[in-house]
C-alpha positions as CSV (number, residue, x, y, z in Angstrom):
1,X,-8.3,-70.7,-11.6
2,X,-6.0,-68.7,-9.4
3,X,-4.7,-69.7,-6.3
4,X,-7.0,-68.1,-3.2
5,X,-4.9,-66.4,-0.3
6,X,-5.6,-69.5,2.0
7,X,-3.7,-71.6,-0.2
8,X,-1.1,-69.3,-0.7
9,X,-0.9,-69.6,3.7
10,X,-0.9,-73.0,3.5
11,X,1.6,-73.8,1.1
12,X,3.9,-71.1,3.3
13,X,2.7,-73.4,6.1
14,X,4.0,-76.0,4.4
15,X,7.6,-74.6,3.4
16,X,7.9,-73.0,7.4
17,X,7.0,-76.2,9.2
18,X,8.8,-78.6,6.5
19,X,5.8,-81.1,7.2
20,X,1.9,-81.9,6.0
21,X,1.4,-82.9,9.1
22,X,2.9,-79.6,10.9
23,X,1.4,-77.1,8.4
24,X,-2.3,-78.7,9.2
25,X,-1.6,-78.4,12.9
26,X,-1.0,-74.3,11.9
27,X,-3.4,-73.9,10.1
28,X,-6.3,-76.3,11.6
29,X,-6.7,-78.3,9.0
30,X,-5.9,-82.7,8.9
31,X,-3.0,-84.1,6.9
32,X,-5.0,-85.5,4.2
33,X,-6.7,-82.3,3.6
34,X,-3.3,-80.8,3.2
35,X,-2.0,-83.1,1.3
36,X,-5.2,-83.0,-1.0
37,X,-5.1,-78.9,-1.2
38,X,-1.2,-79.0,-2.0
39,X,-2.1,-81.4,-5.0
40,X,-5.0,-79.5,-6.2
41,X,-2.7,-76.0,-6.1
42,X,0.3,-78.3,-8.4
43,X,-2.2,-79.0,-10.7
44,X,-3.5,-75.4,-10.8
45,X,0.1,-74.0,-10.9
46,X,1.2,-77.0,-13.3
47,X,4.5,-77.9,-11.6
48,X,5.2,-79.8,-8.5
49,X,6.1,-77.5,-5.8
50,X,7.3,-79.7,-2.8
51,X,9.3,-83.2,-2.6
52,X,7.7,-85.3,-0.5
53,X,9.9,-87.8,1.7
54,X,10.3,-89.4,4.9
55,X,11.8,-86.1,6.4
56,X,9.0,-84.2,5.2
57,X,8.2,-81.7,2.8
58,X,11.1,-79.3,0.7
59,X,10.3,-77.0,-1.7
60,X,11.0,-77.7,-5.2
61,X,12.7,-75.2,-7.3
62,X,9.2,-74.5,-9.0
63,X,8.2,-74.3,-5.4
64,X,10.8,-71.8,-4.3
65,X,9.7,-69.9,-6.8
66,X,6.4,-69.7,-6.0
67,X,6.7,-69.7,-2.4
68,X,8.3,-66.2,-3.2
69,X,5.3,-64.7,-5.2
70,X,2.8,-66.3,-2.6
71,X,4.7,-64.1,0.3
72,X,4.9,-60.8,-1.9
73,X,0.9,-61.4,-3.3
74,X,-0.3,-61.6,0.3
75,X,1.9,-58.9,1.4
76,X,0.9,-56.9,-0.9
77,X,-3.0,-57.9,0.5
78,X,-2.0,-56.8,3.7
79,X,-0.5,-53.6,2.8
80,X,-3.9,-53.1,0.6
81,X,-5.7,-53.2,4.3
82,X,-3.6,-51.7,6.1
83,X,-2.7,-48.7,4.3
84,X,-6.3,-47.6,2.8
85,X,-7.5,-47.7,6.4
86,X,-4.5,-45.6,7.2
87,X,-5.5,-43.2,4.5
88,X,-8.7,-42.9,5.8
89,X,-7.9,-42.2,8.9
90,X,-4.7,-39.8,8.1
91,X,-2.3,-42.2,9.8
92,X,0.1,-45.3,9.0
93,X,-0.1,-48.0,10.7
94,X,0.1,-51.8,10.6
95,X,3.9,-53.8,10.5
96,X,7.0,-52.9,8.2
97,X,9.6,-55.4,8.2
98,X,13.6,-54.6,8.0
99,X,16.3,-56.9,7.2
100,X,19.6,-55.6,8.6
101,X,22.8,-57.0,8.6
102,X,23.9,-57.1,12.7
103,X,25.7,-53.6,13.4
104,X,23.0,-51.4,11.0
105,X,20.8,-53.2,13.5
106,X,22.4,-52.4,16.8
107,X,23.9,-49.2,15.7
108,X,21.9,-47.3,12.9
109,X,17.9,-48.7,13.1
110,X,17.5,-47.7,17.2
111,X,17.6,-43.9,16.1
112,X,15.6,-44.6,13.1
113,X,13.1,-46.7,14.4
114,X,12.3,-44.6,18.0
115,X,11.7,-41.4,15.7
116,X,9.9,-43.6,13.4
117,X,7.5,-44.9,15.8
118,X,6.9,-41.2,17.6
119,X,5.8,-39.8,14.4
120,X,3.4,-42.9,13.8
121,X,2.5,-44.6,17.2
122,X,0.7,-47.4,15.1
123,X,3.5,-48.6,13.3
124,X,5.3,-51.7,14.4
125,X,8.7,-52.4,13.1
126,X,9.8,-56.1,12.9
127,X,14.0,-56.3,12.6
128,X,15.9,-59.6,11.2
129,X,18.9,-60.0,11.5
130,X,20.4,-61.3,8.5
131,X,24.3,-62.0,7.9
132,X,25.7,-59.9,5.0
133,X,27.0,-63.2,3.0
134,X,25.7,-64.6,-0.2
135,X,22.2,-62.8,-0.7
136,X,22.1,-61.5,2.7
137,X,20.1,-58.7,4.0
138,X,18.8,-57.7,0.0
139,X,17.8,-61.6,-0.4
140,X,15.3,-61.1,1.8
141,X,13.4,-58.4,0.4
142,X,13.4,-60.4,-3.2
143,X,12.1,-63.6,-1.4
144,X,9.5,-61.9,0.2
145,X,10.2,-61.7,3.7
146,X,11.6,-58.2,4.2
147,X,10.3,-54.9,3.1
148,X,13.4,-53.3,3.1
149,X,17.0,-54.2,3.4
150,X,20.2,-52.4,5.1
151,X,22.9,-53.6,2.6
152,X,25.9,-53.3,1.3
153,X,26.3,-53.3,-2.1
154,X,29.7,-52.8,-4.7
155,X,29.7,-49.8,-6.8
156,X,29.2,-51.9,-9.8
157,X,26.4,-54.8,-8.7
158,X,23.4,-55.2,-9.4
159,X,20.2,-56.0,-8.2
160,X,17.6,-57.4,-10.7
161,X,14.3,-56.8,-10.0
162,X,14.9,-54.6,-7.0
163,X,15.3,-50.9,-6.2
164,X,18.3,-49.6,-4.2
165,X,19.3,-45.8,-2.9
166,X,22.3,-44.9,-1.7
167,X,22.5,-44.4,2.5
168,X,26.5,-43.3,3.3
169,X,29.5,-44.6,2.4
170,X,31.3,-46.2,5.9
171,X,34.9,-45.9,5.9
172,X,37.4,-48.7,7.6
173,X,39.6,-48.4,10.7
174,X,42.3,-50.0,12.0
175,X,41.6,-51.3,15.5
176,X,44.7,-52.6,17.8
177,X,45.3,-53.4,21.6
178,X,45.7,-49.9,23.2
179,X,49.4,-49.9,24.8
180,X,51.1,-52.8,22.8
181,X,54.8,-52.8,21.9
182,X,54.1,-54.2,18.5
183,X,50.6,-54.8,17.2
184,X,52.0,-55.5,13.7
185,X,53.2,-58.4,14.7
186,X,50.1,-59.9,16.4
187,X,47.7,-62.0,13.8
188,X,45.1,-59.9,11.4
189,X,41.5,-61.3,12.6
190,X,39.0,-61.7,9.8
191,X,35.7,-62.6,9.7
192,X,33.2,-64.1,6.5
193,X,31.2,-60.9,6.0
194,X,34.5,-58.8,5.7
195,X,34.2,-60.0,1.7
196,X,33.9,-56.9,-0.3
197,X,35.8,-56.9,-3.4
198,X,36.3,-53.3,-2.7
199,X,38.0,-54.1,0.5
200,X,39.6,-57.1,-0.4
201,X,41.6,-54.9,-3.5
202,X,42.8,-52.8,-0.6
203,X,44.1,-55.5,1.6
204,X,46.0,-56.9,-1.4
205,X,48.3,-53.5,-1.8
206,X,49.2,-53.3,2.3
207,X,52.3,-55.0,2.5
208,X,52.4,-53.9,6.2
209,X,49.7,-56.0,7.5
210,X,50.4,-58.7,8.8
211,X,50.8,-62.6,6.9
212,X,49.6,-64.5,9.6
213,X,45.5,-64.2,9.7
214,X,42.9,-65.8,12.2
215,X,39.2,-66.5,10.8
216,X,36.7,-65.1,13.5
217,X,33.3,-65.7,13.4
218,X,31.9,-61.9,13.4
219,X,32.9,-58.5,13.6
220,X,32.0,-58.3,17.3
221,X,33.8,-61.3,18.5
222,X,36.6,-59.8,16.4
223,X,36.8,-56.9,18.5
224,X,36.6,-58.3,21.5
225,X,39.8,-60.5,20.7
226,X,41.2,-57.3,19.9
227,X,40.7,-56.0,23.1
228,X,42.2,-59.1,24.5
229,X,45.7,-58.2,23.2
230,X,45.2,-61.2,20.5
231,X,45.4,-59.2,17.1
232,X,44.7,-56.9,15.0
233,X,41.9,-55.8,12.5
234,X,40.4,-53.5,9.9
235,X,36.9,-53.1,11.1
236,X,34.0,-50.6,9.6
237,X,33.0,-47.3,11.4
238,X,30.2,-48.8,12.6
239,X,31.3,-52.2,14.5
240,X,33.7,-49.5,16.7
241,X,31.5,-46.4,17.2
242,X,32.1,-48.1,21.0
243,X,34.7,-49.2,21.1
244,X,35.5,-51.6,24.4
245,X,38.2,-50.7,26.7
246,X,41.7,-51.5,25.9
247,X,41.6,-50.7,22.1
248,X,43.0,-48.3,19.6
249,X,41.2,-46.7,17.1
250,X,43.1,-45.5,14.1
251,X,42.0,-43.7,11.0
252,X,43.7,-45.3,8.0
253,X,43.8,-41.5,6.2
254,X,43.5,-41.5,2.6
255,X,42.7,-44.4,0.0
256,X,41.3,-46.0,3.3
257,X,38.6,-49.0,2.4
258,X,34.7,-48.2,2.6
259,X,31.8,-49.7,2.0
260,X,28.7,-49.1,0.5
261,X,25.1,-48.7,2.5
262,X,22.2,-49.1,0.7
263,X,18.2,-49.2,1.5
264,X,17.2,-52.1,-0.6
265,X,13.1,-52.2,-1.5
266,X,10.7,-54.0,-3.9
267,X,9.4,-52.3,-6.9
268,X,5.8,-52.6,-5.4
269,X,6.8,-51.8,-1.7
270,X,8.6,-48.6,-2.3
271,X,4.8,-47.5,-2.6
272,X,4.1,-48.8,1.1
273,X,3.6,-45.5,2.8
274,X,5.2,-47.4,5.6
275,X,8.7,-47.9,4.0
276,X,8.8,-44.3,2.4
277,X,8.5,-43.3,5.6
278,X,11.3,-45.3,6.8
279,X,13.8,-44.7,4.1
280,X,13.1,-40.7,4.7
281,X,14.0,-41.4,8.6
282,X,17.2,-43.8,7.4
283,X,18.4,-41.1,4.7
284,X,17.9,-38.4,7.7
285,X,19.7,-40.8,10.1
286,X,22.3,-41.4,7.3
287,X,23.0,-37.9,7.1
288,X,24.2,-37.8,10.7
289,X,26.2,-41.0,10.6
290,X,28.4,-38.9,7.7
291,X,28.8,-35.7,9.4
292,X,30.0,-37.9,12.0
């Protein structure tokens, strides 16, 4: 037998609150019955999903992955609701979720998501900030927790299993404290999500930046040392669109370093009338983000 929408919640229960105990509390149910529908799913799936220890429940490998079909199937439920009740009525409505990585968030979804929500006054965006390292923002969508992603992507990755389209390309700037005598010679801030190959091939020909380098923790707290006379950086268009007082802005001219924006969907939610309707407002909002 297949596994029933309540025990796909309750095994998500289970994987958010790390706990039997917790996930019963959620869901109104006692530990034993937990314990005794967890079992009962196992047997029905044929693998063990979680470990079970004296810190609680983990997911098991076979329970990652079926933690990540269980959020997609009952998203997909949802969506089933929500959208032929939309139809009906000649409207969209319900949630649509966005992972973005944290200056798409502050800079590019506000736009998106005010026009958005105008057009369709039912519509509730949910945003999650997700850092743009190891699966980031496009992680999300394949695990089940994000419609659609903001992300960047190299020209020649992949994405198996998931559909991508091409936003704008972002080009880099060099960012300096306005009115120094010699910015080459303060430190080059960097920061973990800085880690395109793209960029990183670029950084390898300059033989005029600088050797010494300081790790920062992100691109904002990058420009703020900036701005604090303490180095320099190469920053994307869209950490410095405002930039603070006491910085320089230069364009690095031809050859400069880019990178890559990309919507990042599901085979099955590209059909959400929801997110078709979002990736037509980003594409529109993109548009204007290149002509700028």
């Amino acid at each position: 037998m297949d596994l029933s929408p309540s025990e796909l919640r309750l095994l998500i229960a289970v994987e958010n609150t790390g706990s039997f105990t917790a996930a019963g509390r959620e869901v109104g149910l006692s530990q034993s019955a937990v314990s005794h529908a967890v079992r009962e799913s196992e047997r029905r799936v044929g693998a063990v999903l979680f470990d079970r220890g004296r810190r609680g429940a983990t997911p098991t490998p076979a329970g990652e992955r079926a933690l990540v079909h269980a959020r997609q199937i009952l998203r997909q439920l949802e969506l089933l609701r929500v959208e032929a009740r939309g139809a009906a009525s000649g409207s969209v409505t319900g949630t649509v979720r966005v992972a973005a990585f944290r200056t798409a968030a502050a800079h590019l979804l506000p736009p998106v998501l005010d026009r958005l929500t105008t057009r369709f006054p039912g519509l509730r965006p949910q945003v999650l900030v997700v850092p743009e390292l190891g699966r980031g923002t496009a992680g999300e969508v394949a695990d089940g927790r994000a419609d659609l992603a903001i992300a960047t992507l190299d020209d020649n990755a992949e994405l198996p299993g998931l559909r991508h389209g091409d936003l704008f390309t972002e080009p880099y700037l060099l960012v300096h404290p306005a009115n120094h005598p010699d910015p080459r010679g303060l430190p080059l801030l960097d920061w973990p999500e800085n880690c395109s190959s793209y960029t990183r091939r670029w950084w390898r020909t300059q033989d005029w930046l600088p050797p010494r380098r300081l790790d920062v923790t992100d691109d904002s707290v990058v420009l703020s040392m900036v701005a604090q006379g303490i180095g320099i950086a190469i920053l994307p268009r869209l950490t410095v669109l405002t930039p603070p007082p006491g910085v320089t802005v230069v364009d690095l001219g031809p050859g400069r370093p880019t990178r890559r924006l990309v919507h990042v969907t599901t085979g099955a939610a590209r059909y959400s009338l929801a997110v078709r309707e979002l990736i037509r407002e980003l594409r529109a909002g993109a548009a204007v983000s290149e002509r700028d």
